[in-house]
C-alpha positions in Angstrom: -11.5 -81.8 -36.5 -11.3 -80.7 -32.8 -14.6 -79.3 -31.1 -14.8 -75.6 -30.7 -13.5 -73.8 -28.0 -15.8 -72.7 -25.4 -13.4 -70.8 -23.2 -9.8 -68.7 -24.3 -11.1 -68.7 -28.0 -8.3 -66.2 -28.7 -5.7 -68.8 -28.1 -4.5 -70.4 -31.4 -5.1 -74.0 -31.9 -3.4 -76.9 -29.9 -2.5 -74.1 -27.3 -4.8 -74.7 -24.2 -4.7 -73.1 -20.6 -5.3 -75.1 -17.4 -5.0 -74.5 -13.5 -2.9 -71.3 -14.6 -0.5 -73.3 -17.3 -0.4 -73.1 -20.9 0.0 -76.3 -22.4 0.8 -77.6 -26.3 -0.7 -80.5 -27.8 2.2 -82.0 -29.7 1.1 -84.3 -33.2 2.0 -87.4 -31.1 -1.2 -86.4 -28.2 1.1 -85.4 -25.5 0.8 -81.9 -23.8 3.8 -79.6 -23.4 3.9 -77.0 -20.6 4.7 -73.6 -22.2 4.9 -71.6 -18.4 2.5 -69.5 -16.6 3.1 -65.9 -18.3 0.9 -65.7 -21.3 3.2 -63.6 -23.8 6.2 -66.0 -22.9 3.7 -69.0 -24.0 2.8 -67.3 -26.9 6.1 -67.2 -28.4 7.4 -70.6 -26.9 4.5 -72.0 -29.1 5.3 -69.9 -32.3 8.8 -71.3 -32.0 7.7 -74.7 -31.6 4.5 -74.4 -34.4 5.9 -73.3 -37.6 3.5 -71.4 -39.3 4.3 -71.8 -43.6 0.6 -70.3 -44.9 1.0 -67.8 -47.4 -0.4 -64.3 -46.3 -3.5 -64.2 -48.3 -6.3 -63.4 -45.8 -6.8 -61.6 -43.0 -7.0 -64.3 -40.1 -3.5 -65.4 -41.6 -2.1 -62.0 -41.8 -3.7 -61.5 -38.0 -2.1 -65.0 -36.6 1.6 -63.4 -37.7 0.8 -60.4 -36.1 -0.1 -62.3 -33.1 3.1 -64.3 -33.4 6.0 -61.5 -33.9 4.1 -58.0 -32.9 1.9 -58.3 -29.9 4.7 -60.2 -27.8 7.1 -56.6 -28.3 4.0 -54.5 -26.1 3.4 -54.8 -22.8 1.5 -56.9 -20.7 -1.6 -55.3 -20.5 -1.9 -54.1 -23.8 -1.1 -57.9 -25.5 -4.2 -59.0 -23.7 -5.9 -55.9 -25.0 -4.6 -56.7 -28.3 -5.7 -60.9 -27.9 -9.5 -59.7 -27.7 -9.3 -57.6 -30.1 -8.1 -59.6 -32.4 -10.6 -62.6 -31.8 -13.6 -59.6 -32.5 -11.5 -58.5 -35.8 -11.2 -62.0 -37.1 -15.4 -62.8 -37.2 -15.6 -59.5 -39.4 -12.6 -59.2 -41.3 -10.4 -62.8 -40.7 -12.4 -63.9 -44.0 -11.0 -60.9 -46.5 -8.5 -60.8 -48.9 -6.9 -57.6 -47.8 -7.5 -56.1 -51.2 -10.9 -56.6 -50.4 -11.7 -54.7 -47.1 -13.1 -51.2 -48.1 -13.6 -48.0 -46.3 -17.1 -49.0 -46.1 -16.6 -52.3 -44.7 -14.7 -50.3 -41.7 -17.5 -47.8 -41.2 -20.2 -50.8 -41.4 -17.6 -52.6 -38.7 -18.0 -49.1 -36.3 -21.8 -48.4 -36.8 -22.9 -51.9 -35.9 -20.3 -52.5 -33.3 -22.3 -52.0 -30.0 -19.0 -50.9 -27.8 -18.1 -47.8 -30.0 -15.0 -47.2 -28.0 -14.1 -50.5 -28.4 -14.9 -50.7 -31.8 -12.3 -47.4 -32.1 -9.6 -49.2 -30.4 -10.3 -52.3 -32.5 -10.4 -50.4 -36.1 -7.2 -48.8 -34.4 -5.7 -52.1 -34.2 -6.9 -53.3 -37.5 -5.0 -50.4 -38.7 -1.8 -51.4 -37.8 -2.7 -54.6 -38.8 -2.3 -52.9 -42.1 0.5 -51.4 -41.9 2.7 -54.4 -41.1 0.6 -56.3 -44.2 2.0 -53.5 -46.8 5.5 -53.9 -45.3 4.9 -57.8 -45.7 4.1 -57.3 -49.1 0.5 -58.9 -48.1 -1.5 -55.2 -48.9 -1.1 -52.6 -50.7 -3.5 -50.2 -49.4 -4.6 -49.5 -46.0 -8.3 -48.7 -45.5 -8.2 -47.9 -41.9 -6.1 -44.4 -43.0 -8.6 -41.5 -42.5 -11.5 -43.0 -41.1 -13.2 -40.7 -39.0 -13.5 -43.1 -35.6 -17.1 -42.7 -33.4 -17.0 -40.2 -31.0 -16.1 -40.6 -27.5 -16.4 -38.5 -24.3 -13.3 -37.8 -22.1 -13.7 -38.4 -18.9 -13.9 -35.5 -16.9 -14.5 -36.0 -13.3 -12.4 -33.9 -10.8 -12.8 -35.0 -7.3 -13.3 -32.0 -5.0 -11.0 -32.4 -1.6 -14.2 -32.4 0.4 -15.5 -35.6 -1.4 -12.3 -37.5 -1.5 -11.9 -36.9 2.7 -15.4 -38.3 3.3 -14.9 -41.1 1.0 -11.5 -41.8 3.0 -13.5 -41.2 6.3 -15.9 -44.2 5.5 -13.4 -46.3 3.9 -10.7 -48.9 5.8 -7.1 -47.9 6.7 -6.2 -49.9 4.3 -8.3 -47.9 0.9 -7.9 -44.6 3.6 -4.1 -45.6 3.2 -4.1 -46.3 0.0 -5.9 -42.9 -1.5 -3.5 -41.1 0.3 -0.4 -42.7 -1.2 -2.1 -42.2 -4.7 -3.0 -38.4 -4.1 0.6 -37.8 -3.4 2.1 -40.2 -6.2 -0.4 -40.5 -9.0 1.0 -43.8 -9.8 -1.3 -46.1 -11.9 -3.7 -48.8 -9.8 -1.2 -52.1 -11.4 2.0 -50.0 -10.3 0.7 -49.1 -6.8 -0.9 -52.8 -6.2 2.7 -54.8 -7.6 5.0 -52.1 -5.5 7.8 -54.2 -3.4 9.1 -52.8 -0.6 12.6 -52.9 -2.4 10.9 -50.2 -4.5 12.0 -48.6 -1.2 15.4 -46.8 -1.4 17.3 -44.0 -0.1 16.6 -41.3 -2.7 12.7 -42.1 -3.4 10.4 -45.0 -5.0 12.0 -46.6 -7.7 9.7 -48.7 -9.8 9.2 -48.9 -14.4 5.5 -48.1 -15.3 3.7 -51.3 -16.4 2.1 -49.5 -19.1 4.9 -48.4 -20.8 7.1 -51.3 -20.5 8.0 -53.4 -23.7 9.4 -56.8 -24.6 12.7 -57.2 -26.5 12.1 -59.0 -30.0 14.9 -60.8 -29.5 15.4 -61.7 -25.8 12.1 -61.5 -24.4 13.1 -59.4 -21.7 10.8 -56.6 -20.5 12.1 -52.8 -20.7 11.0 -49.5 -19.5 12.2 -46.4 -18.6 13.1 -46.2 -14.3 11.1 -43.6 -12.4 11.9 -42.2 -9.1 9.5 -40.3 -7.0 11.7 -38.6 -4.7 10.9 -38.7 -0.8 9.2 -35.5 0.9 8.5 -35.8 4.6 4.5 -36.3 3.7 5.0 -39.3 1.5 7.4 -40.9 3.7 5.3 -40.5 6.7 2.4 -42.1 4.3 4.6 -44.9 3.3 5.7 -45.6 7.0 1.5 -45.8 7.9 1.2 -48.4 5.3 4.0 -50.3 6.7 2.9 -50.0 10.4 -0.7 -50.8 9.3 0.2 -54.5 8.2 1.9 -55.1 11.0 -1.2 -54.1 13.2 -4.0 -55.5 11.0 -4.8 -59.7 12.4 -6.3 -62.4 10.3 -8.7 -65.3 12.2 -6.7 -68.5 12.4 -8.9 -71.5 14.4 -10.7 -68.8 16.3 -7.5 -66.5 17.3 -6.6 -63.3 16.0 -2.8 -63.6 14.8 -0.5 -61.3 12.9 -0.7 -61.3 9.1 1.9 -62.9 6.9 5.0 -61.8 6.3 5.0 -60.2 2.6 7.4 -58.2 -0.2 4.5 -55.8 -1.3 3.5 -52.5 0.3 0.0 -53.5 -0.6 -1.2 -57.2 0.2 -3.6 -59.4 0.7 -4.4 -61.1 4.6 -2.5 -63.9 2.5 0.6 -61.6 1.3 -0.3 -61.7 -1.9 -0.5 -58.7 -4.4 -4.0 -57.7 -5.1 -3.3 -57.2 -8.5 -2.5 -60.3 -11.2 0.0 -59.3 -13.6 -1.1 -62.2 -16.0 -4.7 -60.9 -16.4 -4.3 -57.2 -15.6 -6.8 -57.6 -13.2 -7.5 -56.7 -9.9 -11.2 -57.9 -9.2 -10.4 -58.3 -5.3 -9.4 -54.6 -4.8 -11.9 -53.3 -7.2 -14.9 -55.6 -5.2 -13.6 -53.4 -2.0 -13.1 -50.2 -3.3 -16.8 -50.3 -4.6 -18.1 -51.9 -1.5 -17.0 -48.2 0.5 -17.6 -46.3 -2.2 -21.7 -47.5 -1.9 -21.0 -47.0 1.7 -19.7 -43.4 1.5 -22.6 -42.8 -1.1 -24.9 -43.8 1.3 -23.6 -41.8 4.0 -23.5 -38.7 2.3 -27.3 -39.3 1.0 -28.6 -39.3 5.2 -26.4 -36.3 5.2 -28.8 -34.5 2.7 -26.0 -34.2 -0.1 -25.3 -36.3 -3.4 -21.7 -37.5 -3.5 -20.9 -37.8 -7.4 -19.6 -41.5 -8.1 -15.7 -41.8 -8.7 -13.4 -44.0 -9.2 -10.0 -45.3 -7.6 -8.5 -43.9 -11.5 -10.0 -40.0 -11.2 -7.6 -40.1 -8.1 -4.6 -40.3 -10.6 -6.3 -37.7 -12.2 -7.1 -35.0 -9.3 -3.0 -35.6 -8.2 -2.2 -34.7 -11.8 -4.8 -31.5 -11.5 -3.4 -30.4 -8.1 0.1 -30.9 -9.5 -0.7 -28.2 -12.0 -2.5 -25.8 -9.7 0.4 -25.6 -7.5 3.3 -24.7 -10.5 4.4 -28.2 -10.6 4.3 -30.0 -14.1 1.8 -32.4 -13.7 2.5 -34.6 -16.9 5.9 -35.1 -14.9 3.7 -36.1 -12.2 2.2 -39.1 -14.2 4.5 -40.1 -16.5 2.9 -38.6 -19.5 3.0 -36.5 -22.2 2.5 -33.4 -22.0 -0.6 -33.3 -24.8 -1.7 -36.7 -23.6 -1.9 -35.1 -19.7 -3.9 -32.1 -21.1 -6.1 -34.1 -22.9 -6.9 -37.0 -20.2 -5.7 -35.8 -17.0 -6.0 -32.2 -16.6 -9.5 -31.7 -15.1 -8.5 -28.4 -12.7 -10.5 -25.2 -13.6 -8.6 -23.1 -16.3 -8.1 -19.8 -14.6 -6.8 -16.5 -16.7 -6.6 -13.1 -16.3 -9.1 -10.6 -18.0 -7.8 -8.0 -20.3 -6.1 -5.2 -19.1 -6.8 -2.0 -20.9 -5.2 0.9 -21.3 -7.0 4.5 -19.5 
């Protein structure tokens, strides 16, 4: 029997990542490369690793969910879905599925210590379910109905005032950056992977990570094309960016010289994106952003006035708001629903008429 994994324990066995590569440690001891992109890797290896246990538990049930159903959702949300599964399978892998109760669930969200991550996870668990029944593995699913821990939308609405001074104390490149977001309300990993191709004649043309799935049977990544058409504000924002990289210098050997050539609007001194599509993550932005918001905080404090923490997401969230307040249909704005954006997004003041009566 191997040792246990200390690191990637939501990878299933023989499946290993190293220096970026996820590798496959065939019967005979050898280790085949499976690529860089984790979903891709995923269902190399449940080609190659033929899985014949009968769906009697749980963890079994979970590892053929992991093998045909997370691989069709997009990238962000598979390694949403990988985590949660490795929390699901220390509570639940060990059930029969006739076995899970209603209580069990509730037990699973009171002594969860994240109780919106234990929402998302029962969430999960539920679907689980769902594909069990259809798999003939359950018959019942005891996720349906549970009433879920509560949780407190987010409703911070930056005022214009506080987003200018945050800009004023920020670098052209966050200063830049707001400003393209304000107009746009394009998420952070859309903004952070947009290629200058994105570019065209007509607008910005780019497919929302978020809502972009994988083809069951070819693999391929889908989603619906946006375009945000061009008005002379954006475009003059969009030609600052440009001109900004090609003002901004690196230190090469003691000399100041021009910064690499790159395909994103938004780079690195290196010309690499700031965001990394295989973890979702975007740690070096995010260690920048709050450097200048601390900064602007501590600015406004010597000022004699409190400027309420926000973050780089309540952007998407005023440009949505102001959308709204100026006629415009700010779920188009986003890409959203229409409930979803009210619920979420829509943090302008509700303003109505009083009643008008009749003298």
């Amino acid at each position: 029997m191997g040792r246990p994994r200390i690191h990637n324990r939501d990878l299933p066995p023989r499946l290993r990542l190293q220096d970026g590569t996820y590798y496959l440690r065939t019967k005979d001891g050898k280790s085949k490369p499976l690529g860089k992109d984790r979903a891709e890797a995923l269902s190399e290896y449940f080609k190659l690793v033929a899985d014949t246990r009968p769906l009697t538990t749980l963890d079994t049930i979970m590892d053929r969910y992991l093998r045909e159903e997370v691989p069709t959702k997009a990238p962000r949300t598979q390694l949403d879905n990988q985590k949660e599964l490795a929390n699901l399978r220390r509570s639940f892998g060990h059930f029969e599925p006739k076995a899970v109760t209603a209580q069990d669930i509730y037990t699973y969200l009171d002594g969860r210590r994240g109780k919106v991550r234990a929402n998302r996870e029962i969430a999960l668990l539920g679907h689980i379910f769902k594909k069990a029944i259809r798999w003939g593995a359950a018959t019942l699913n005891p996720c349906t109905d549970i009433e879920r821990n509560p949780e407190a939308p987010r409703d911070r609405l930056i005022g214009d005032r506080e987003l200018e001074f945050f800009k004023q104390h920020a670098s052209p490149l966050i200063r830049a950056y707001c400003e393209f977001k304000e107009l746009t309300g394009m998420r952070k990993g859309d903004i952070l992977t947009l290629t200058r191709s994105a570019l065209q004649d007509d607008g910005i043309h780019y497919v929302a990570r978020k809502t972009r799935r994988r083809n069951p049977k070819t693999g391929e990544l889908r989603g619906r094309k946006r375009v945000i058409l061009w008005t002379p504000e954006l475009r003059e924002v969009v030609e600052h960016i440009l001109a900004l990289r090609q003002r901004r210098r690196r230190r090469v050997k003691g000399k100041r010289v021009p910064l690499i050539d790159t395909v994103y609007l938004f780079a690195t001194l290196n010309g690499q994106p700031y965001y990394n599509p295989e973890e979702s993550q975007s740690s070096g932005f995010n260690a920048i952003w709050g450097r200048y918001m601390v900064k602007a905080k501590a600015a406004a404090q010597s000022e004699g006035w409190t400027l309420e923490h926000f973050t780089e997401h309540d952007i998407r969230a005023k440009a949505g708001s102001d959308a709204e307040a100026a006629g415009q249909k700010g779920y188009k704005l986003l890409g959203n629903t229409e409930p979803q954006f009210q619920s979420t997004y829509n943090r302008g003041v509700e303003k109505v008429l009083p009643v008008s009566r009749v003298r």
